[in-house]
C-alpha positions as CSV (number, residue, x, y, z in Angstrom):
1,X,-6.2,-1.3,11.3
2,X,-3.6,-1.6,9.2
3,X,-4.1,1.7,7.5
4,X,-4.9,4.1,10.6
5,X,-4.1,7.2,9.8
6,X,-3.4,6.5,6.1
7,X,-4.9,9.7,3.3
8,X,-5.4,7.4,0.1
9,X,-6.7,8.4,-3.2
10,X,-8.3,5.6,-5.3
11,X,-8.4,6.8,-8.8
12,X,-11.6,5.1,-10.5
13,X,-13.3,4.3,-6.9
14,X,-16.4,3.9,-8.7
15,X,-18.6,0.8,-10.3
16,X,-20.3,0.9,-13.5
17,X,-24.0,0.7,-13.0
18,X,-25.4,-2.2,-14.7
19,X,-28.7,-3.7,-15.4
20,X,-27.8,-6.8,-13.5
21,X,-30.1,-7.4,-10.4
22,X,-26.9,-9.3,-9.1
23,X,-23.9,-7.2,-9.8
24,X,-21.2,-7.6,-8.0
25,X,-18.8,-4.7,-6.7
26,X,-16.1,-3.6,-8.9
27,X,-12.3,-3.5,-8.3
28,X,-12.2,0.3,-6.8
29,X,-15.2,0.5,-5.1
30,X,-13.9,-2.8,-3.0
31,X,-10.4,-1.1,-2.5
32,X,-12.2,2.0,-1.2
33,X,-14.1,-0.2,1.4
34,X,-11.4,-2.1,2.2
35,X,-9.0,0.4,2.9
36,X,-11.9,2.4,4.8
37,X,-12.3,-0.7,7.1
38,X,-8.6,-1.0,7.7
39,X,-8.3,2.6,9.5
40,X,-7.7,4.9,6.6
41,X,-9.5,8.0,5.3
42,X,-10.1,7.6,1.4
43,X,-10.9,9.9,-1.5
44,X,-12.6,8.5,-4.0
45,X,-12.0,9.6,-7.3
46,X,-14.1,8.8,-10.8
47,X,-15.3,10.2,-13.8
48,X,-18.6,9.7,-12.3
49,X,-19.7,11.7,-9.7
50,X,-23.0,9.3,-8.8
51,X,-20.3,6.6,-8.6
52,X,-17.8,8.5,-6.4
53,X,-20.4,9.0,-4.1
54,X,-21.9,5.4,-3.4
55,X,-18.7,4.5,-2.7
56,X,-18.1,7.4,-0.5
57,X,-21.2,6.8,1.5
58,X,-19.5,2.9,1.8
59,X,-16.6,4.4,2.9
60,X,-18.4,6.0,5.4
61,X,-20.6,3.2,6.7
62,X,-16.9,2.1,7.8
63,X,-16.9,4.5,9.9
64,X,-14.1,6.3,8.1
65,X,-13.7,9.5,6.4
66,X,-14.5,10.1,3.1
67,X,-14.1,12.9,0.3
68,X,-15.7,12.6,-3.4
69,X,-13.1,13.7,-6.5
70,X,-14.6,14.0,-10.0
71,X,-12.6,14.0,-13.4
72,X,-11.5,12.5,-16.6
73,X,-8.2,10.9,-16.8
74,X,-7.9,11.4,-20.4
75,X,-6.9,15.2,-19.6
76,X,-3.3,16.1,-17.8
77,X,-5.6,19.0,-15.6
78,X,-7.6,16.6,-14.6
79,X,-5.1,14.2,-13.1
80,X,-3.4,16.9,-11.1
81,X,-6.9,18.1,-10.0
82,X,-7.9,15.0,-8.8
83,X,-4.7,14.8,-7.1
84,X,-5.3,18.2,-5.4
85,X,-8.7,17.8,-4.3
86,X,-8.1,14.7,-2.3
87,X,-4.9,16.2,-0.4
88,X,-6.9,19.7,0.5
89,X,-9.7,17.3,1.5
90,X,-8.1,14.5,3.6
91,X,-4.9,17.0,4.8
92,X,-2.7,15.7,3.3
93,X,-1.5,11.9,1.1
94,X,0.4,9.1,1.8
95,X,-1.7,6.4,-0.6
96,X,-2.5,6.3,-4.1
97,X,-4.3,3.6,-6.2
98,X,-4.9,4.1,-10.0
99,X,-7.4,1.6,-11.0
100,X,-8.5,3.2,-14.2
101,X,-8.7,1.0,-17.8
102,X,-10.8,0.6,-20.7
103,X,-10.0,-1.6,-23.7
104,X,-10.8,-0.6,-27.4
105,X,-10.4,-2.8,-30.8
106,X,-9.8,-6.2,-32.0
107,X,-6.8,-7.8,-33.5
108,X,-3.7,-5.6,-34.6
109,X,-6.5,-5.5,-38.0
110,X,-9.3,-4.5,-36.5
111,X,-7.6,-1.5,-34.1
112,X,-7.9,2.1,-35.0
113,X,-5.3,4.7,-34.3
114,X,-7.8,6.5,-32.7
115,X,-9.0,3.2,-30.4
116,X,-4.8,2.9,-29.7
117,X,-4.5,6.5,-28.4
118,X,-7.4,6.3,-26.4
119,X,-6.4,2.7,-24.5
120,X,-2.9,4.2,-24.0
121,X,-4.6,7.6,-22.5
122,X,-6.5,6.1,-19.8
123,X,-4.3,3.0,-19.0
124,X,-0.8,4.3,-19.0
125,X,-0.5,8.3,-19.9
126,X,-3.5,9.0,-16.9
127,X,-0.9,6.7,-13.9
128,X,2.1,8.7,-15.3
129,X,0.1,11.5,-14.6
130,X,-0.7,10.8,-11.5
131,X,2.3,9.6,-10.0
132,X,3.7,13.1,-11.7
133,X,1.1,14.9,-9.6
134,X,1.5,12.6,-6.6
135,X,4.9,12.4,-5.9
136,X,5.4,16.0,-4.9
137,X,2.9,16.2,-2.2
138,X,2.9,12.7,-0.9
139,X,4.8,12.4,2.5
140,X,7.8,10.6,2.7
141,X,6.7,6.7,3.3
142,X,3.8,7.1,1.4
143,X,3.0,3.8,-1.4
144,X,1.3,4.0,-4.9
145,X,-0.7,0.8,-6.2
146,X,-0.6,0.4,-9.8
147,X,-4.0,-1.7,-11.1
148,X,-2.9,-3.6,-14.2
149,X,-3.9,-7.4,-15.5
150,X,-2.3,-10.4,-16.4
151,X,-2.9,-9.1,-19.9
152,X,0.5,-7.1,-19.1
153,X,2.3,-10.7,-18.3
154,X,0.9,-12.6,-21.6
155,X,-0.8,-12.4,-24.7
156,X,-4.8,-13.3,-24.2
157,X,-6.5,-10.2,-24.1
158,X,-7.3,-10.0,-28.5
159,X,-6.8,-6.1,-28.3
160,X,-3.2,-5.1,-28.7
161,X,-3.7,-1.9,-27.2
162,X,-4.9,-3.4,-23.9
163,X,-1.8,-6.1,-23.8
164,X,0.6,-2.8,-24.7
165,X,-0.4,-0.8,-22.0
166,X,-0.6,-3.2,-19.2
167,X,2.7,-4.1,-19.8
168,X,4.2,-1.2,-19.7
169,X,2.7,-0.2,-16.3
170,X,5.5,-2.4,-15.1
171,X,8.0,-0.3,-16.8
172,X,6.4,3.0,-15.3
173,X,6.1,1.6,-11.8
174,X,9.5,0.5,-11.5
175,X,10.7,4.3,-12.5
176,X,8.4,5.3,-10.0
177,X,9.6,3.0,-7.3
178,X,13.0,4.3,-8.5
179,X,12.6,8.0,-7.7
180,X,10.3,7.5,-4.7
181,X,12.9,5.6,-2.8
182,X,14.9,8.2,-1.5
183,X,11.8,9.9,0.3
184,X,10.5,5.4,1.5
185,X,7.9,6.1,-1.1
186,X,7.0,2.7,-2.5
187,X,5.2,1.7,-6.2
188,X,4.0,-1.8,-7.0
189,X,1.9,-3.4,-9.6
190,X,-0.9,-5.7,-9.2
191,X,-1.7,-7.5,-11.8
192,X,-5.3,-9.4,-11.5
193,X,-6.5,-11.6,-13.8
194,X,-10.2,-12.9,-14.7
195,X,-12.9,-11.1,-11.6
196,X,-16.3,-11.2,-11.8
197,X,-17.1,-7.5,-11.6
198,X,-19.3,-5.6,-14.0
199,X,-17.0,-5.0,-16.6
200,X,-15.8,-8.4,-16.1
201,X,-19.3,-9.7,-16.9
202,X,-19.1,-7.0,-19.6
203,X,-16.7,-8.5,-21.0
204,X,-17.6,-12.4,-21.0
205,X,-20.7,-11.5,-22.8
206,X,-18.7,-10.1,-25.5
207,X,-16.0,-13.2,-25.6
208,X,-18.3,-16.0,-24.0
209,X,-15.4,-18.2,-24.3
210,X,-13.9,-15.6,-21.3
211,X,-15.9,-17.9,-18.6
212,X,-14.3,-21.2,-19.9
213,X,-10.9,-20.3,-19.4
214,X,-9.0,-23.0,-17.0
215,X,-8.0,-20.7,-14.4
216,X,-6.0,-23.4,-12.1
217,X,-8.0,-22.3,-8.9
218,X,-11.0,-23.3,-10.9
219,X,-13.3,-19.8,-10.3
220,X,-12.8,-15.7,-10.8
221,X,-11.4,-14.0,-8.7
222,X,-14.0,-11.5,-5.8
223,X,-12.9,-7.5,-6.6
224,X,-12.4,-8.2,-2.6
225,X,-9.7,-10.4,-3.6
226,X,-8.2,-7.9,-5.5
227,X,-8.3,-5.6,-2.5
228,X,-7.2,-7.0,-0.1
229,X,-3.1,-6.9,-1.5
230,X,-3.7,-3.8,-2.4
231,X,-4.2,-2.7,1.0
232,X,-1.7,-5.0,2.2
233,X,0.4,-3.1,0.0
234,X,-0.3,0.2,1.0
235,X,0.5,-0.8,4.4
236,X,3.7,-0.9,6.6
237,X,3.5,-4.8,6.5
238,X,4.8,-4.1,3.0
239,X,7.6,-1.8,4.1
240,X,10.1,-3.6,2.0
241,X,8.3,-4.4,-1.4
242,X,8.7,-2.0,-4.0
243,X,8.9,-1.9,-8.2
244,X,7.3,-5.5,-7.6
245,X,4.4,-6.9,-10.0
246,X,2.0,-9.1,-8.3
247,X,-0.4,-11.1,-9.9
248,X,-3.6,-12.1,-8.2
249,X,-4.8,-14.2,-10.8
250,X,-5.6,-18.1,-9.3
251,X,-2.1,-19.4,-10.7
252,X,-3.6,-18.5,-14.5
253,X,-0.4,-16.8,-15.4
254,X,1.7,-19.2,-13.9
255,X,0.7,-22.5,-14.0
């Protein structure tokens, strides 16, 4: 139970909903469970409210308290709604987990202004926004969870406004792990790299090439996987890790 008693808001707790008879679970929905399972009460939050609420009723089957947030990133009210609601519903926060991304163009060529803007909306502008929002009613001791990719680390991705924003999540966690220090509040960065989720499989069909890349631990990664450092950093085992970037990526940025 390595999160009794721990109030967290994951920010995009949903999954897509695909046609695939076989889909796996996606990155938020498996922090949700996970951090359900290990003793906390979670809010999840997503633009969509039929998503929120499958992963609520997971949260649940846990045996743990849930609480269902809906709202767009893209808008500054929004954040600080979301932000709201979960601490009126759970009593308070101590845990937050932004796992919100979408990608948008090709090439520095084949990138609008308009695809740019939007990327750097939902991928960097929304976590400053939350954090903003956070901070101020989070107890003292509390953690944030920044969701990146190994896209932040390295070029790869082909969409400049994907590699730009991931990257500079490290920047914005390390302010945040800054100021949170006086009050023990703690901000890392995980940075996964290739998971078989929805949007993962999404993705592959779009750049087939995706599913031949020679990750060293020779697979993708679980959204479990993913997960389960997340939770570990939310937790008090982590007590002493902050403005870190962790990649969970089977040695692909590495090795």
């Amino acid at each position: 139970m390595k999160l009794a008693g721990r109030r967290v808001l994951v920010v995009g707790a949903g999954t897509r909903r695909t046609d695939d008879p076989d889909a796996p679970v996606g990155n938020g929905r498996a922090i949700a469970v996970l951090a359900a399972r290990a003793g906390a009460a979670v809010a999840c939050a997503d633009i969509s409210a039929e998503a929120a609420e499958e992963t609520a009723r997971l949260v649940e089957a846990e045996g743990a308290q849930s609480a269902v947030v809906v709202g767009d990133v893209r808008f500054e009210a929004s954040c600080a709604g979301m932000v709201r609601e979960a601490a009126d519903a759970l009593g308070g926060l101590d845990a937050l987990v932004c796992n919100v991304g979408v990608g948008g163009g090709m090439w520095l060529k084949g990138t609008t202004a308009e695809q740019w803007d939007d990327v750097m909306a939902v991928n960097l502008r929304a976590h400053f926004l939350l954090c903003q929002a956070a901070l101020p009613v989070m107890d003292d001791g509390s953690a944030i969870v920044l969701i990146s990719s190994i896209a932040g680390l390295g070029a790869g991705s082909r969409i400049p406004a994907y590699d730009a924003s991931k990257a500079a999540l490290s920047g914005l966690c390390r302010h945040v792990a800054f100021e949170g220090a006086r009050r023990g509040i703690r901000a890392n960065v995980v940075a996964p790299g290739l998971v078989d989720t929805p949007l993962g499989r999404m993705a592959t069909q779009g750049r087939p090439s995706r599913a031949k890349t020679p990750v060293p631990l020779g697979r993708q990664a679980t959204a479990w996987e993913i997960a389960a450092p997340v939770v570990f950093l939310l937790s008090e085992e982590a007590a002493y890790i902050t403005g870190a970037i962790l990649p969970v990526c089977g040695g692909l940025s590495t090795l």
